[in-house]
N, C-alpha and C positions, 0 to 999 in steps of 0.2 A: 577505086577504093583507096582511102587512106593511109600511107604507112606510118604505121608508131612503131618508133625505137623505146629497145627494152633496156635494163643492165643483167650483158652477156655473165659479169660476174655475182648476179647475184644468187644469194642460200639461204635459204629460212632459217638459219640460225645465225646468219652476218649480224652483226649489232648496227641498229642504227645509230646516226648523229645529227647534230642540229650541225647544218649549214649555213655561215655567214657568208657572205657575199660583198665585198668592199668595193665601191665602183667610181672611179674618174674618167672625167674627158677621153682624155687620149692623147695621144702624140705619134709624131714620123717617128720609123726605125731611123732615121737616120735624117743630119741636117744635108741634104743633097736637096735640089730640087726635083726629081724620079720620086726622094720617097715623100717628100712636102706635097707633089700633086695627087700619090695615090692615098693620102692620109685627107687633102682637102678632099677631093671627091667624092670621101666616102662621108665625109662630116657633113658639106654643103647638101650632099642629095638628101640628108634627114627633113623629111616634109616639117617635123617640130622645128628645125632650126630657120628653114626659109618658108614663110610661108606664103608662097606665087605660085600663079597656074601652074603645074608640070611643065607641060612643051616649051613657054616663055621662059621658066629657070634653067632647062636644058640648054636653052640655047644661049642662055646667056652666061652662067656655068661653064660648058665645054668653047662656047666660041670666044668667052674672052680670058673669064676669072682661071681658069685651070690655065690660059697660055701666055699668063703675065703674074700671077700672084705668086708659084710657087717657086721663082727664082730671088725675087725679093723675100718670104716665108723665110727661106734657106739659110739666107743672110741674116737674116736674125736670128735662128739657133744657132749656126756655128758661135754667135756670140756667147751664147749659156748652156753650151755643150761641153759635156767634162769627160776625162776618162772614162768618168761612169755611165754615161750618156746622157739621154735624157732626163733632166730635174726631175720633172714629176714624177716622171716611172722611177726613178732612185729613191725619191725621196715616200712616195708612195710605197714603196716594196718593204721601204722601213719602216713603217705605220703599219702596215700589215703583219709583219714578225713581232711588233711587240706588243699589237694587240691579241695574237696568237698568245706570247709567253706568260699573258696576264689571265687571258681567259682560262688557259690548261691550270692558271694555280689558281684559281675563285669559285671556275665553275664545277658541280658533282659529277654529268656526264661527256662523255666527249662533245668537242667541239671541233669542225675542222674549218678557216676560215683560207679564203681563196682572192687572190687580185684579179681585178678585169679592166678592160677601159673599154667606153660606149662606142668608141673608134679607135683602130691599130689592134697593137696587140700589150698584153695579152688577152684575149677577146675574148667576148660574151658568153660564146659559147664553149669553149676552152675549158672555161673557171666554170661553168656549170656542169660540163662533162664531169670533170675533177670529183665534185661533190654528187652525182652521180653514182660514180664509182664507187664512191666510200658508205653510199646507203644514207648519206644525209637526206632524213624523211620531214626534218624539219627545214624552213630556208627563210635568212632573215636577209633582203638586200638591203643595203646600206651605201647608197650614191652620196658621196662625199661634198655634198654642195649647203651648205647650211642654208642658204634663202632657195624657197620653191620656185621654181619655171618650168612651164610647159615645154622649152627649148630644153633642160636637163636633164631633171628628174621623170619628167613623163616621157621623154624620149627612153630614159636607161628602161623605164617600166615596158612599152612596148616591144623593145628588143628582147625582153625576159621574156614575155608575153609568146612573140614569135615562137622562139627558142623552144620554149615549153610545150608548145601548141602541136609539136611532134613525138613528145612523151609519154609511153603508154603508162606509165604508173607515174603522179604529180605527187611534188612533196608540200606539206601546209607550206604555207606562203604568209610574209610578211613585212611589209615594205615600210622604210623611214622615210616619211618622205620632207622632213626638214627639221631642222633644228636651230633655226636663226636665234631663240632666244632662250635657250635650256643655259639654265644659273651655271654648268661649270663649263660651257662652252664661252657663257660673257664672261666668264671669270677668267679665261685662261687670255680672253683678248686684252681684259683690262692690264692682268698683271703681266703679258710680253709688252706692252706699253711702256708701263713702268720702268721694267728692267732696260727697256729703252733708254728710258729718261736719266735714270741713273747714271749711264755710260756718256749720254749725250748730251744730256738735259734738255730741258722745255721747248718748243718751237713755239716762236709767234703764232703758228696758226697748224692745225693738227688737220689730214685732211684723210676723210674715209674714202675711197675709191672704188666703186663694184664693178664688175663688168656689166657693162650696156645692155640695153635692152629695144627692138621697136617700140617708139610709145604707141604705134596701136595694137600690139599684145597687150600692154598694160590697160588701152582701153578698152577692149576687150575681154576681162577679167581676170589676164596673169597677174597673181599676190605677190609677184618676186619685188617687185616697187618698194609696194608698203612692207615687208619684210627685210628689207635692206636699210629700210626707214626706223625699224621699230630694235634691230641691232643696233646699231650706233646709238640709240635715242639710251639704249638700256647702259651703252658703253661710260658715252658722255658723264649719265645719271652716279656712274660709281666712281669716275675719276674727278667728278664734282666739277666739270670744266664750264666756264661761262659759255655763254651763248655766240661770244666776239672771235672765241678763240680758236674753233673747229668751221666745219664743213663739211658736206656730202655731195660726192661726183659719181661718174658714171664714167669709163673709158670704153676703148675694145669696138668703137663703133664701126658701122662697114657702108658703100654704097652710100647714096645720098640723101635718102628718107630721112625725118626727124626719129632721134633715140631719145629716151632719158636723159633727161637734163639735171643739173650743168654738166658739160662734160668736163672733163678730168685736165686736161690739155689747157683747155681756153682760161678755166679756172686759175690752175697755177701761171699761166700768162698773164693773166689779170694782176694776181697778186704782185708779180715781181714788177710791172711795170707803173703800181700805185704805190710802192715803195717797201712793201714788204720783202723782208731779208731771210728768216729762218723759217724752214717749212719741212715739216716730217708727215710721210704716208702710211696709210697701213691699209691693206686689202681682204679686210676680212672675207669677200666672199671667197677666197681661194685656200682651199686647205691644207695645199702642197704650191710650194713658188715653181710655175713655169715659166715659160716662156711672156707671159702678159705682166707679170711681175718682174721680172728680172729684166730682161727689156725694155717692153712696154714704159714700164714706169724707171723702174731705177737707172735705164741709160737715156732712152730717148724722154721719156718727162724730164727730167732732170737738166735735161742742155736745153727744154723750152724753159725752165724758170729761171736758169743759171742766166741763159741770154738776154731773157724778159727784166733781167735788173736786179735777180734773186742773189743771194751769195750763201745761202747755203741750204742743203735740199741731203734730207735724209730716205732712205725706206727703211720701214718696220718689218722686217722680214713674216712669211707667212707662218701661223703655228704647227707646221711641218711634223716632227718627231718629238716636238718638246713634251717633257713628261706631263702637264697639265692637260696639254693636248690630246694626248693618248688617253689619258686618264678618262678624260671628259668623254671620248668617244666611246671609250667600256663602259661608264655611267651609262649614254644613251645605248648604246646594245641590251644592255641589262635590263632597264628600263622596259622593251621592247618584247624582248624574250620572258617578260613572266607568265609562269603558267605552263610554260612548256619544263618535260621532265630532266633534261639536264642544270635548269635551274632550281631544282625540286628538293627543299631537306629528305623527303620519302625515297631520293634515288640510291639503290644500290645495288653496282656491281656485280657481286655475285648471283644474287637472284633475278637480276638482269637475264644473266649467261645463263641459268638453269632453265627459268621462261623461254628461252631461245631454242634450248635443248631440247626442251619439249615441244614445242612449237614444232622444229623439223620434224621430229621422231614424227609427228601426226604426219604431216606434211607428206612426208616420203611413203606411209603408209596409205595414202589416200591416190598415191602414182606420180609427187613431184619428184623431179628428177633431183633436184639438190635441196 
């Protein structure tokens, strides 16, 4: 038989709340190669991310990529590791306290919003216990990936999925599953562009970068493609940029299959070696700068275009913590959650707690224990 977990804390008069759920990648605890391999292992075995026979990715997985990847890995975060550790997870945890401070002052009933990452910590199940706990009967998740992929967003979905599939009372459920082109998420790419440009001014050639993709996902009907297509195309349309002046690449690729093209690398080689000079990136699909950004592009892209004949090579940093940013993301949570009572002019408080009151008083009378 079955087991389903209850919550040991709960009381017919606890107040419910709508639970947010904010969710990224992941990252190592730590730049070490120990904690780089127990972090890839657990990202490569997602059947969304590879998709090969089982036994042939096992073996190819533990008998090479886990006993040569995670020492190189290593070497690349110590590069964008800081006091505070991990980019993401820092920069992540502060997306999450001020989408907290905003929604306690906008929204009528409680809200309690919670961090997770699809791999590492702090993990899936963690951040759903959390909210659990607190009697969030409502639950909105919110994967922080603006263009859709079966490799992201339907992976965070099935680990929720899991998760839940051992809980004896589910809360409504309500999933984002992208927002590549909601007007104040273009808005907040166009104007960290800007304020770019201000500081630095124009580049000969402006170049969008997303993370890769197999193209037979794409031909197989993953929309993350044309979604990364249909961002930039909205980006380009507001900063009025010619058609000569921009681009769109792919990096992040792995293994030898064909990805998404052009990639990101060859490209800017291209450029510097047909004589192009000034070149600025920006990464829209990542919503917090990790390791693929900070590295990836800003150190190691940067010495291919420098060497390739380029002389100057900027990054657009990711829209992180910035106030547009945040903004934009309570926009689409709000967006999401109508209908539900803590977004409701009709919620209140006190007769909240009275209904509650009453509620147990039956309850207990009927033989519940609390």
């Amino acid at each position: 038989m079955a087991k389903y977990t209850g919550n040991p804390d709960y009381s017919h008069d606890k107040p419910a709340c709508l639970g947010i759920l904010l969710t990224n990648l992941g990252t190592p605890d730590a730049p070490t190669p120990t904690a780089v391999r127990q972090y890839l292992a657990e990202f490569l075995s997602d059947p969304r991310v590879i998709e090969m026979a089982k036994p042939l990715w096992w073996l190819i997985l533990h008998g090479i990529i886990l006993r040569s990847r995670p020492r190189r890995s290593a070497e690349a975060y110590s590069k964008v590791w800081s006091d505070d550790g991990s980019p993401l997870l820092h920069i992540a945890r502060k997306q999450a306290a001020l989408i907290t401070q905003i929604m306690a002052e906008t929204t009528r009933g409680p809200v309690h919003v919670e961090l997770a990452m699809r791999y590492g910590k702090p993990s899936l199940a963690s951040a759903l216990d959390k909210l659990r706990q607190v009697n969030a009967q409502r639950l909105l998740v919110f994967p922080l990936y603006p263009q859709y992929s079966a490799t992201t967003t339907a992976s965070t979905f099935d680990a929720i999925a899991l998760e839940l599939k051992s809980w004896r009372c589910l809360p409504e459920l309500r999933m984002i599953n992208h927002y590549h082109d909601h007007p104040a998420y273009i808005s907040a790419l166009v104007e960290s562009i800007r304020d770019h440009w201000a500081e630095h001014g124009k580049p000969e050639k402006l170049l969008f970068s997303f993370h890769g993709l197999p193209k037979h996902y794409f031909l197989a009907g993953d929309p993350y493609y044309c979604e990364c297509q249909k961002t930039t195309r909205l980006v380009v349309e507001q900063l009025g940029l010619d058609k000569n002046t921009w681009s769109l690449s792919f990096q992040s690729r792995m293994g030898l299959q064909d990805w998404l093209k052009p990639y990101t690398d060859k490209q800017l080689i291209e450029w510097g070696k047909t004589g192009i000079k000034n070149v600025q990136i920006i990464c829209p699909g990542f919503s917090a700068d990790c390791l693929e950004t900070l590295e990836e592009i800003k150190l190691q892209n940067k010495q291919f275009f420098l060497e390739a004949g380029g002389e100057k090579f900027s990054y657009i940093p990711a829209l992180n913590d910035q106030d547009m940013h945040i903004n934009a993301l309570v926009d689409i949570i709000t967006q999401h959650c109508q209908g539900w009572p803590e977004f409701s002019d009709s919620w209140d408080e006190q007769q909240n707690k009275e209904a509650l009151d009453n509620t147990r008083t039956r309850a207990l009378a009927l033989g519940a224990d609390s």
